[in-house]
TIVO-2410 file (N, C-alpha, C; in nm, 3 decimals):
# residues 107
REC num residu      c1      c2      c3 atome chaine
REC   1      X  -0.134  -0.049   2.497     N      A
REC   1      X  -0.212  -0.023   2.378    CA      A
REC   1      X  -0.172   0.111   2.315     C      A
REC   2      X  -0.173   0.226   2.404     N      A
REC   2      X  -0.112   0.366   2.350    CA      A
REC   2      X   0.050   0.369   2.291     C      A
REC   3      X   0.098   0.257   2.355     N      A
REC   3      X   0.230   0.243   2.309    CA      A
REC   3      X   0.222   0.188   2.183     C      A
REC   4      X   0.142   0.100   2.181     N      A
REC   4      X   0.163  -0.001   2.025    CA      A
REC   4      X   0.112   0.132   1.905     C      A
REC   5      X   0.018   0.206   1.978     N      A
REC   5      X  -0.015   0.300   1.845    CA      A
REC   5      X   0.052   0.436   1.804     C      A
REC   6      X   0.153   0.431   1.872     N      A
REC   6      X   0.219   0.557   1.899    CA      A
REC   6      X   0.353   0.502   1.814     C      A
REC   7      X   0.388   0.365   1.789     N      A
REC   7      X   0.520   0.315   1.750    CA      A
REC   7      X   0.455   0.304   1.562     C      A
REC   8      X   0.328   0.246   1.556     N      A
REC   8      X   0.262   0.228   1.472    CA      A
REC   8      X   0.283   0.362   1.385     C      A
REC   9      X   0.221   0.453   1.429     N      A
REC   9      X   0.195   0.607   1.351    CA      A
REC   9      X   0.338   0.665   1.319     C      A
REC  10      X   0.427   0.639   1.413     N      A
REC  10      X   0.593   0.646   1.354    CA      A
REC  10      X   0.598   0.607   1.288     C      A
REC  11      X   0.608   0.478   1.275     N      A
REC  11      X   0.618   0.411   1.162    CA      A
REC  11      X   0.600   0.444   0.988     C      A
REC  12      X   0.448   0.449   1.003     N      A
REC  12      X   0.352   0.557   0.883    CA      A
REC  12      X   0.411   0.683   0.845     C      A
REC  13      X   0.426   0.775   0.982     N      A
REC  13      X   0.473   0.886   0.939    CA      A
REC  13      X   0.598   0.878   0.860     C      A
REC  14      X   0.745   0.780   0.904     N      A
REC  14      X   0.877   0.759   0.854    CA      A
REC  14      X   0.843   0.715   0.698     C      A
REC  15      X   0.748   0.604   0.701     N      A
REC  15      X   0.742   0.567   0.549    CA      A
REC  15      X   0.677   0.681   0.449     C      A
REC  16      X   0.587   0.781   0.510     N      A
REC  16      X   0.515   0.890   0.452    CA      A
REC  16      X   0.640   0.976   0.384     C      A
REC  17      X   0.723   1.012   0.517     N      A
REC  17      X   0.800   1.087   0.496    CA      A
REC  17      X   0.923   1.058   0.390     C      A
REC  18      X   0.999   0.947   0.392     N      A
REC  18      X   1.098   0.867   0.292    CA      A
REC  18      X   1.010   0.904   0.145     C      A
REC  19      X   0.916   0.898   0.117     N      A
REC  19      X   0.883   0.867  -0.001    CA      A
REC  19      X   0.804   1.026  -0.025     C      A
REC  20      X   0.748   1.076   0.022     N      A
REC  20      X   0.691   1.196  -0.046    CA      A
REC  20      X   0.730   1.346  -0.041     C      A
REC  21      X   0.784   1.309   0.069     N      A
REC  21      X   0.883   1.471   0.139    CA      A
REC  21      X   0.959   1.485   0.041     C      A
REC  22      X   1.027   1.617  -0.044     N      A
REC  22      X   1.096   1.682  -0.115    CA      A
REC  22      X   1.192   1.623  -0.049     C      A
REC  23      X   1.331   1.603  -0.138     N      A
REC  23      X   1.452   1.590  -0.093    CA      A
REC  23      X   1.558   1.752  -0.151     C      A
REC  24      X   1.579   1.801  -0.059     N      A
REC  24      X   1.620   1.886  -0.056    CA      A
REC  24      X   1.792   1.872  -0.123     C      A
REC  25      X   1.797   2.003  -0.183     N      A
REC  25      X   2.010   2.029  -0.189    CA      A
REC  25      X   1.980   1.977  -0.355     C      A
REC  26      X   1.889   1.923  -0.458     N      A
REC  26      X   1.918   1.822  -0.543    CA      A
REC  26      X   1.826   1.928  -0.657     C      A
REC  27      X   1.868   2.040  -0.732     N      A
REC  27      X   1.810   2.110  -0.813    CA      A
REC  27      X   1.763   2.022  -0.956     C      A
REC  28      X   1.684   2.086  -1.040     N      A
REC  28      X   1.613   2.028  -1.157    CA      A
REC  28      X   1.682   2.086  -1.222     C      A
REC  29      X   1.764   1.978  -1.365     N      A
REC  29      X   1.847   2.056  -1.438    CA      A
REC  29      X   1.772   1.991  -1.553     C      A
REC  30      X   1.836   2.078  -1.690     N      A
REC  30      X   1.838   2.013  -1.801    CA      A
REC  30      X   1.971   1.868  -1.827     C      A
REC  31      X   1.934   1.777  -1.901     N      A
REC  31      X   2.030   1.732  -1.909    CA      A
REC  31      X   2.114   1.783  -2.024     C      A
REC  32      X   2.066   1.809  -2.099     N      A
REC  32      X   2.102   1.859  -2.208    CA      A
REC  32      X   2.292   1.947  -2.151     C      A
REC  33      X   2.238   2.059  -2.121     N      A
REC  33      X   2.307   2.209  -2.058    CA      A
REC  33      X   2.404   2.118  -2.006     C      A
REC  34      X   2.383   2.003  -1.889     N      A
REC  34      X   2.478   1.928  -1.824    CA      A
REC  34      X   2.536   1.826  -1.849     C      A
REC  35      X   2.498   1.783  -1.985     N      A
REC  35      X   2.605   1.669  -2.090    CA      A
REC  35      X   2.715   1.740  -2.138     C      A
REC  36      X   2.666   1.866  -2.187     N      A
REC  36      X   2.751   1.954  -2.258    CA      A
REC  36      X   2.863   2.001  -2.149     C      A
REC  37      X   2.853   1.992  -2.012     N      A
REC  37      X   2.972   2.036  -1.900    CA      A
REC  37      X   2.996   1.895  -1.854     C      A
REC  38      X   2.983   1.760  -1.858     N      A
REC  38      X   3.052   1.638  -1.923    CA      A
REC  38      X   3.005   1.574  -1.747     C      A
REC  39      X   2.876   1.568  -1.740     N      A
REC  39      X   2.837   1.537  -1.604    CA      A
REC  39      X   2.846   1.357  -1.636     C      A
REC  40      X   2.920   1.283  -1.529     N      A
REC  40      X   2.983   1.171  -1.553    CA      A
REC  40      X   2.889   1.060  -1.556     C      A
REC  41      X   2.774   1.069  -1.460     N      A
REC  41      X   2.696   0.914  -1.431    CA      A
REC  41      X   2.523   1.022  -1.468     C      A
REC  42      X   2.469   0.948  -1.550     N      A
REC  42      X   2.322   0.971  -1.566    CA      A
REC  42      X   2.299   0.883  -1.562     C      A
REC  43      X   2.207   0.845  -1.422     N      A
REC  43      X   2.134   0.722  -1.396    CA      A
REC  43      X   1.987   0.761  -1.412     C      A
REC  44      X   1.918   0.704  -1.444     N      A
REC  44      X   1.780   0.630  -1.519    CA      A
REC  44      X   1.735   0.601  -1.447     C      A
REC  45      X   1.628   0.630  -1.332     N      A
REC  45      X   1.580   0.537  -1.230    CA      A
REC  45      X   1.436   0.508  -1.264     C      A
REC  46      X   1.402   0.519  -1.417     N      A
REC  46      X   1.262   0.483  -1.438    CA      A
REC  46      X   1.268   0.365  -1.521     C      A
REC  47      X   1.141   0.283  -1.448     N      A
REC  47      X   1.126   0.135  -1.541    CA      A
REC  47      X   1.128   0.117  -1.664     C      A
REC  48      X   1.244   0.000  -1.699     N      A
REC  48      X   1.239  -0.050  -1.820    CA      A
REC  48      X   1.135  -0.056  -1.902     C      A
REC  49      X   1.030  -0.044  -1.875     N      A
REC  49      X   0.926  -0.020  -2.007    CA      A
REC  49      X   0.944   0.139  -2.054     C      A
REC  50      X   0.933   0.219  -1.978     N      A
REC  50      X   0.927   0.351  -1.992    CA      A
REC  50      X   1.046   0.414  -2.023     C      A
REC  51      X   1.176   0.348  -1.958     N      A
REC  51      X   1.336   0.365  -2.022    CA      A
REC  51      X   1.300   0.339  -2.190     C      A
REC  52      X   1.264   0.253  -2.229     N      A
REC  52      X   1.237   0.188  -2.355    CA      A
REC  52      X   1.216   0.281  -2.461     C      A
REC  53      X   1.073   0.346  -2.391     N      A
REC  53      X   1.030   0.449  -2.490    CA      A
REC  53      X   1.080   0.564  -2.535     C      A
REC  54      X   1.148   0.614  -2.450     N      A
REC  54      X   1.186   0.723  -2.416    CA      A
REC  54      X   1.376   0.739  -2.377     C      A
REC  55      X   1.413   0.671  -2.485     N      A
REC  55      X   1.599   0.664  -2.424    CA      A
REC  55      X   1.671   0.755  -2.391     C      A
REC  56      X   1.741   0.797  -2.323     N      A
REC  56      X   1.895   0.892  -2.291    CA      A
REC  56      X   1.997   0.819  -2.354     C      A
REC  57      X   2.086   0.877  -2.423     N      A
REC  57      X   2.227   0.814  -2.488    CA      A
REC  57      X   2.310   0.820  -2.354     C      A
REC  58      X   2.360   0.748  -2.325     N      A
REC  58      X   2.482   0.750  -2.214    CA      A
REC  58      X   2.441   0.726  -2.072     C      A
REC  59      X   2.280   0.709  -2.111     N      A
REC  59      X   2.253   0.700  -1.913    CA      A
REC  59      X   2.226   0.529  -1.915     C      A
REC  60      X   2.274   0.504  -1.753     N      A
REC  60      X   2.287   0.391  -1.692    CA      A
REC  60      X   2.134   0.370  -1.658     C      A
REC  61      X   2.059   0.249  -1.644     N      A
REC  61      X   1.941   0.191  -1.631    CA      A
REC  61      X   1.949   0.122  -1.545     C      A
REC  62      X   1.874   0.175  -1.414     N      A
REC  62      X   1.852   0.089  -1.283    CA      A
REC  62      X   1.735   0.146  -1.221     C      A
REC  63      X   1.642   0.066  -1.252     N      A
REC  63      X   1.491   0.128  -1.178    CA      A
REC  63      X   1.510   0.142  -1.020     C      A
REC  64      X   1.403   0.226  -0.980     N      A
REC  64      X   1.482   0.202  -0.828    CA      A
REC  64      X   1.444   0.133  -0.735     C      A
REC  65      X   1.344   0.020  -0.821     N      A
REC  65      X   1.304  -0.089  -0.750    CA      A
REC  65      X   1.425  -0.179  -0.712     C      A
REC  66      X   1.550  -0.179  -0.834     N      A
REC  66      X   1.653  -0.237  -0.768    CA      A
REC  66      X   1.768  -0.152  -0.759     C      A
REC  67      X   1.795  -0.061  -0.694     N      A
REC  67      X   1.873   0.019  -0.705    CA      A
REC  67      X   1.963  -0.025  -0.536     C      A
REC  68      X   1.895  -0.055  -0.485     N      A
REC  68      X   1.982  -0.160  -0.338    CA      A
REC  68      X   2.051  -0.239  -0.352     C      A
REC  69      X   1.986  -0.298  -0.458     N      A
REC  69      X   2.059  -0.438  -0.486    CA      A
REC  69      X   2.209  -0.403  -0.583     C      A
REC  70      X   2.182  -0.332  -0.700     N      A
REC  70      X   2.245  -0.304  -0.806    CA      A
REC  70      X   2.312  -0.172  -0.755     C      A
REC  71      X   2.353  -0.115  -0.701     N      A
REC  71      X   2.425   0.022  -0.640    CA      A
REC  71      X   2.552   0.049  -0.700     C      A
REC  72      X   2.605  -0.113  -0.689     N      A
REC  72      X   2.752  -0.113  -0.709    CA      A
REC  72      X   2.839  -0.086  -0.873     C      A
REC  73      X   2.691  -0.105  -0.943     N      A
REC  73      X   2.731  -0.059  -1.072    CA      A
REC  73      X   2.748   0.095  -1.119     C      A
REC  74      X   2.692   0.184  -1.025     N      A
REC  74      X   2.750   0.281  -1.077    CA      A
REC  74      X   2.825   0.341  -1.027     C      A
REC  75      X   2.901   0.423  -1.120     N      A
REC  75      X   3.046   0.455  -1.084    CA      A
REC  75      X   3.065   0.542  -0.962     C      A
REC  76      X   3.159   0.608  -0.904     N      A
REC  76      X   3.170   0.656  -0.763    CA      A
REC  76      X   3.235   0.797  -0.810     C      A
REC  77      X   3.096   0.859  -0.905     N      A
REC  77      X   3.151   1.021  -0.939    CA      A
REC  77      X   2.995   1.064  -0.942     C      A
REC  78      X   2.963   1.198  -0.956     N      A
REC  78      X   2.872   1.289  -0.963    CA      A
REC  78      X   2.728   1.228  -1.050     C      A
REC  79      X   2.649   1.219  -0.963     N      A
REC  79      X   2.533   1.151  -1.040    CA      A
REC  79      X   2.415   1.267  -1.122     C      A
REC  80      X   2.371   1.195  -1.200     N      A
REC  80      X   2.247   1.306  -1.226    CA      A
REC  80      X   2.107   1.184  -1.239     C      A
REC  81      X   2.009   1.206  -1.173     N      A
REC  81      X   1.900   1.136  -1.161    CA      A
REC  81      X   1.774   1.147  -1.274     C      A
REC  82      X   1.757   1.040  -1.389     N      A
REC  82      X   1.643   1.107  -1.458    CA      A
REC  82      X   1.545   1.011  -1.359     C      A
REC  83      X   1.392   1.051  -1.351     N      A
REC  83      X   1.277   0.974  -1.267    CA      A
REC  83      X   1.171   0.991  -1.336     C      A
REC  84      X   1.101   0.895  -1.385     N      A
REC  84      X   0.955   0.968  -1.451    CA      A
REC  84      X   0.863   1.042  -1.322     C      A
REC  85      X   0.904   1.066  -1.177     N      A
REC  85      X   0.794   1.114  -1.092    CA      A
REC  85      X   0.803   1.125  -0.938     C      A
REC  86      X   0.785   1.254  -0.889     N      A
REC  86      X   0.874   1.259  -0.761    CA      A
REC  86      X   0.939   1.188  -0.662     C      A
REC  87      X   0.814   1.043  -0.654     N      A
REC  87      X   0.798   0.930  -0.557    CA      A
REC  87      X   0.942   0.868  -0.602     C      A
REC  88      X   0.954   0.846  -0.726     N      A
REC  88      X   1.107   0.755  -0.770    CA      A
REC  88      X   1.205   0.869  -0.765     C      A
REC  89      X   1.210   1.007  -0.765     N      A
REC  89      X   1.303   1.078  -0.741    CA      A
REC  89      X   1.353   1.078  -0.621     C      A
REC  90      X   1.235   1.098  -0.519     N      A
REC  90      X   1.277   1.100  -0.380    CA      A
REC  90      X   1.329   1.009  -0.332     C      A
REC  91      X   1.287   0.887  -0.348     N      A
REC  91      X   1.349   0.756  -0.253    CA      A
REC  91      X   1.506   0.729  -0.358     C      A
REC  92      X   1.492   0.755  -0.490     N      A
REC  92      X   1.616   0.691  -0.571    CA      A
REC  92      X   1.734   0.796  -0.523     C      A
REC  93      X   1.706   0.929  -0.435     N      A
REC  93      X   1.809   1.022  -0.445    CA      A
REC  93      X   1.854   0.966  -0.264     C      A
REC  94      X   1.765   0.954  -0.178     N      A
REC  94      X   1.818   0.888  -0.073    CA      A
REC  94      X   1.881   0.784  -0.039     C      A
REC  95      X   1.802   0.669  -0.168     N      A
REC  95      X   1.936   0.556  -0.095    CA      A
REC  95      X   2.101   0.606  -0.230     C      A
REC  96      X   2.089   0.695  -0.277     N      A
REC  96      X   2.221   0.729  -0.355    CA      A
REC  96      X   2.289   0.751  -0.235     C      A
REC  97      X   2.195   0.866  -0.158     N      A
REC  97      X   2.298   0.983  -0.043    CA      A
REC  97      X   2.355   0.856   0.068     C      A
REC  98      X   2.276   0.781   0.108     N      A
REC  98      X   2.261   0.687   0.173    CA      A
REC  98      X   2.408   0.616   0.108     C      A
REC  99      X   2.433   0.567   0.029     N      A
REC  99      X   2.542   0.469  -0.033    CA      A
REC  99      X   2.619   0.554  -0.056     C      A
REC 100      X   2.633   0.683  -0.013     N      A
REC 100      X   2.730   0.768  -0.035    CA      A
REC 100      X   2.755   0.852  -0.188     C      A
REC 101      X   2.674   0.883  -0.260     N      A
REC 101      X   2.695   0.937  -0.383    CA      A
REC 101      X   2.641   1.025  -0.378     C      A
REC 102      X   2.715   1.189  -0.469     N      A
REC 102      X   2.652   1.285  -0.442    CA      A
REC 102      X   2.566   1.300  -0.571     C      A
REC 103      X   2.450   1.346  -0.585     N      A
REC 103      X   2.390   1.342  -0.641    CA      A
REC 103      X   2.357   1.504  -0.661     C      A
REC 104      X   2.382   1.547  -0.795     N      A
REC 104      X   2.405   1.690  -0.869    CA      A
REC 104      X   2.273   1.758  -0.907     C      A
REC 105      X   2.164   1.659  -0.940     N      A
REC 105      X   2.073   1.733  -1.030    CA      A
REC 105      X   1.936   1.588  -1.058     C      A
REC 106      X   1.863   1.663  -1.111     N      A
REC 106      X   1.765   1.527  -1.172    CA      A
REC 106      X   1.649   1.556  -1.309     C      A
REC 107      X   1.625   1.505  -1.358     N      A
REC 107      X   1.475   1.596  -1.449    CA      A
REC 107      X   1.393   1.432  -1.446     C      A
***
């Protein structure tokens, strides 16, 4: 029984942690400042409704509800992350690091 609840609360804690813990190394930039130094992939990881309202010229659109699935579309150079909100910053910048992409910046 102490075992089942001890694997349990891991569990919680890992999913706590993936999603709300700061991801560290990944500073807040303007994009602006960093279009102008010709930063290559601006990916979009906020939902198409809210992409909608609110466009970037040149950034790629992949919420990061599918960003597992869809990975392979973006290119294999320096990313910059826009997120409407930490929860999609954090998890969209891990499975990047995770698939191997370095990821520069985010707003």
């Amino acid at each position: 029984m102490l075992y089942v609840l001890i694997v349990l609360l891991s569990i919680l804690f890992l999913f706590i942690y993936r999603s709300y813990f700061p991801v560290y190394g990944v500073p807040c930039k303007d994009i602006k400042v960093e279009h102008g130094n010709k930063v290559e992939v601006i990916l979009d990881l906020r939902d198409y409704n809210v992409a909608a309202k609110d466009p970037v010229n040149g950034a790629l659109n992949i919420p990061v509800a599918y960003l597992n699935r869809f990975f392979q579309e973006v290119p294999r150079r320096e990313v910059h992350v826009l997120a409407s909100d930490k929860l999609e910053k954090n998890i969209g910048v891990r499975i990047l690091r995770k698939k191997g992409f370095k990821v520069i910046g985010y707003r």
